[in-house]
DRENDO-1510 file (C-alpha; in Angstrom, 1 decimal, always signed):
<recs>
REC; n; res; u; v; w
REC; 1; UNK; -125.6; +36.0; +16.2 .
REC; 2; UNK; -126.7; +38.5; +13.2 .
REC; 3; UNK; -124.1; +38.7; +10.4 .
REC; 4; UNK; -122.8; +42.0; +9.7 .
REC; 5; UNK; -123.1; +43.5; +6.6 .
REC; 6; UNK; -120.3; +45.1; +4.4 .
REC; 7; UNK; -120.9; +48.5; +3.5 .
REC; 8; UNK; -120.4; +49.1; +0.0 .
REC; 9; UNK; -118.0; +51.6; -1.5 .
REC; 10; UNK; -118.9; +54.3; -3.6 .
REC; 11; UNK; -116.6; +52.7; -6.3 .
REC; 12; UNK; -118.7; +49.3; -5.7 .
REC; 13; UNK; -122.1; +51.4; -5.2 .
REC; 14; UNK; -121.3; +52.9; -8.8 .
REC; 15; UNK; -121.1; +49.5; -10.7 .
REC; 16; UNK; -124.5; +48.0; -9.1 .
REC; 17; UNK; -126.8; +47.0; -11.8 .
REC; 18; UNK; -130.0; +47.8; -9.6 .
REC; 19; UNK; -128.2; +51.9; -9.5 .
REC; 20; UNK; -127.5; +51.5; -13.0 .
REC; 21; UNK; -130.7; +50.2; -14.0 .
REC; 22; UNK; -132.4; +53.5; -12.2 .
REC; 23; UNK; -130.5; +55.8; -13.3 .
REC; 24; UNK; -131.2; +54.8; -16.6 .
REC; 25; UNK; -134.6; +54.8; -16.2 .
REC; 26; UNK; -134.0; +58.2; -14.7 .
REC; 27; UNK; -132.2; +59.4; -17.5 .
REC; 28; UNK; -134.8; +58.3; -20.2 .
REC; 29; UNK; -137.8; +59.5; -18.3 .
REC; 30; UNK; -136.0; +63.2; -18.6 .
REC; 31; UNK; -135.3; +62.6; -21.8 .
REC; 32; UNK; -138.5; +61.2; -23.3 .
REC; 33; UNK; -141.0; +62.9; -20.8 .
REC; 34; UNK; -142.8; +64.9; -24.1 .
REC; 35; UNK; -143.1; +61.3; -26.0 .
REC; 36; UNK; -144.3; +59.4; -22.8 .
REC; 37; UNK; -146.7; +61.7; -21.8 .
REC; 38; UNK; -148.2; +62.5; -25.2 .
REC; 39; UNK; -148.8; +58.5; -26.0 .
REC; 40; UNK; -150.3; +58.0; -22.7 .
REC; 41; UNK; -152.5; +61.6; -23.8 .
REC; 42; UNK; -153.4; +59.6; -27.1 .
REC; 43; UNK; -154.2; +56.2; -25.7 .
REC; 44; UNK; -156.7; +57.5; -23.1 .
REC; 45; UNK; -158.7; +59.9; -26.2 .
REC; 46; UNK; -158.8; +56.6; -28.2 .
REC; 47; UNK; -160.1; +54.6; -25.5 .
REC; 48; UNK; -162.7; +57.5; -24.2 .
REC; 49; UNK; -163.5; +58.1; -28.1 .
REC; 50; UNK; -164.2; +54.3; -28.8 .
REC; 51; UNK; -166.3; +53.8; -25.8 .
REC; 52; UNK; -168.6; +57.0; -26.2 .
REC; 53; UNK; -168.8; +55.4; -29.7 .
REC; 54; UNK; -169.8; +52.3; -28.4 .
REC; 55; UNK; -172.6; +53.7; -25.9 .
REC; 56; UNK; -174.1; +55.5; -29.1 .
REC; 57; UNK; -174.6; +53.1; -31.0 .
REC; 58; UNK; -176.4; +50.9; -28.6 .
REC; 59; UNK; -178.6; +53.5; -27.6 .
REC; 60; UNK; -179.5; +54.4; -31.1 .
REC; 61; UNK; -180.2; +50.7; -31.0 .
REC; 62; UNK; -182.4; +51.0; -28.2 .
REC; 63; UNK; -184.1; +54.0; -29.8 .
REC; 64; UNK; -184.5; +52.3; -32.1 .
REC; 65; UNK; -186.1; +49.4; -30.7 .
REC; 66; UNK; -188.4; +51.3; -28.1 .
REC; 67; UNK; -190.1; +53.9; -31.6 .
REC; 68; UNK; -190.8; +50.4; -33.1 .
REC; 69; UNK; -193.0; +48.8; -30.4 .
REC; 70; UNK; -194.2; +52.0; -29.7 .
REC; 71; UNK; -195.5; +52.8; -34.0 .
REC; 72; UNK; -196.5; +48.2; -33.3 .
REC; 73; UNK; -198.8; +49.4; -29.9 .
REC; 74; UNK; -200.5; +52.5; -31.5 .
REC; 75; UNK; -201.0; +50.3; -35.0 .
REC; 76; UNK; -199.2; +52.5; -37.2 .
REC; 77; UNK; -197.2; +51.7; -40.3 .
</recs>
């Protein structure tokens, strides 16, 4: 036979770490929403900014590269 379950109280319901853990999470999301959201904002313009950065300068590189082989090919200076 299944076991029954207990329903809890409210009283009980009110002092279960798993609720109290939410709605503290709750509570700081509504709090903090501005701060959360703006560091998230900055993270993802640093990481877009550093890889555009990146991509340049290897195709400057390349550039680079491909105007020197070309000047070597047509025997110029």
């Amino acid at each position: 036979m299944l076991r029954k379950h207990n329903r809890l109280t409210k009283k009980e319901l009110k002092h279960d770490p798993l609720v109290l853990f939410a709605a503290q999470v709750v509570d700081f999301i509504q709090n903090e929403w501005l701060k959360i959201v703006s560091t998230v904002a900055i993270v993802l313009i640093v990481i877009f900014g550093t890889s555009f950065f990146i991509g340049s300068r290897d195709r400057a590189a390349i550039n680079a590269y491909d105007a020197a082989i070309n000047a070597m090919n047509n025997d110029a200076p």
